[in-house]
C-alpha positions, 0 to 999 in steps of 0.5 A: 515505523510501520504506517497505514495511511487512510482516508479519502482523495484529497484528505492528505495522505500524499502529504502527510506521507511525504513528511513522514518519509522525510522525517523517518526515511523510510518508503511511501508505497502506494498501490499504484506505482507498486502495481506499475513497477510490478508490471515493468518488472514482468512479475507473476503478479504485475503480468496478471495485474497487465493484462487486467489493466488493458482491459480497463478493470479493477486489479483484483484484491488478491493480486494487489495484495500480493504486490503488496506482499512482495514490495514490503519483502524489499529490504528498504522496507526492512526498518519500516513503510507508509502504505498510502491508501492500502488497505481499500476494503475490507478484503485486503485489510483481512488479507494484509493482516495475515501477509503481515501476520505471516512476516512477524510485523505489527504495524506501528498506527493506522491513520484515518485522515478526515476533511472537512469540518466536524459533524 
């Protein structure tokens, strides 16, 4: 199973994502800890993503979806992921189709949570 979590802080996504990774036993990956771990490994990536970072900026798109490219090459993301709050815009959804495209996976869904009563 192959996720995409959405929605805004505080929908649920972190909960929702933690059932699932009980349920199925596979990885919850968030663009945080992947950038941070990108960063301890001392990566191409997470050295740019450093250097970005102490500077207080926004790590760019293509950085993080390499991150990302590169986390879900790990073999326990080999029988599925829940990316948790990854795509953000428009840019890294185009750009994760095509890492996904490239690799021969589909994702499974794609979750938009909402909050709030209907409209």
């Amino acid at each position: 199973m192959r996720l995409v979590l959405l929605g805004p802080p505080g929908a649920g996504k972190g909960t929702q994502a933690t059932r699932i990774v009980s349920r199925f036993g596979i990885p919850q990956l968030s663009t945080g800890d992947m950038l941070r771990d990108a960063v301890a490994s001392c990566s191409s990536s997470g050295l740019r993503a450093k250097h970005i970072m102490d500077r207080g900026e926004l790590v760019p798109d293509d950085v993080v979806v390499s991150v990302v490219a590169n986390r879900i090459d790990h073999s326990d993301a080999a029988n599925g992921f829940i990316l948790d709050g990854f795509p953000r815009t428009l840019a890294q959804a185009q750009a994760l189709d095509q890492e996904l495209k490239n690799r021969g996976i589909k994702l499974s869904a794609v979750l938009d949570l909402a909050v709030g009563g209907p409209k």
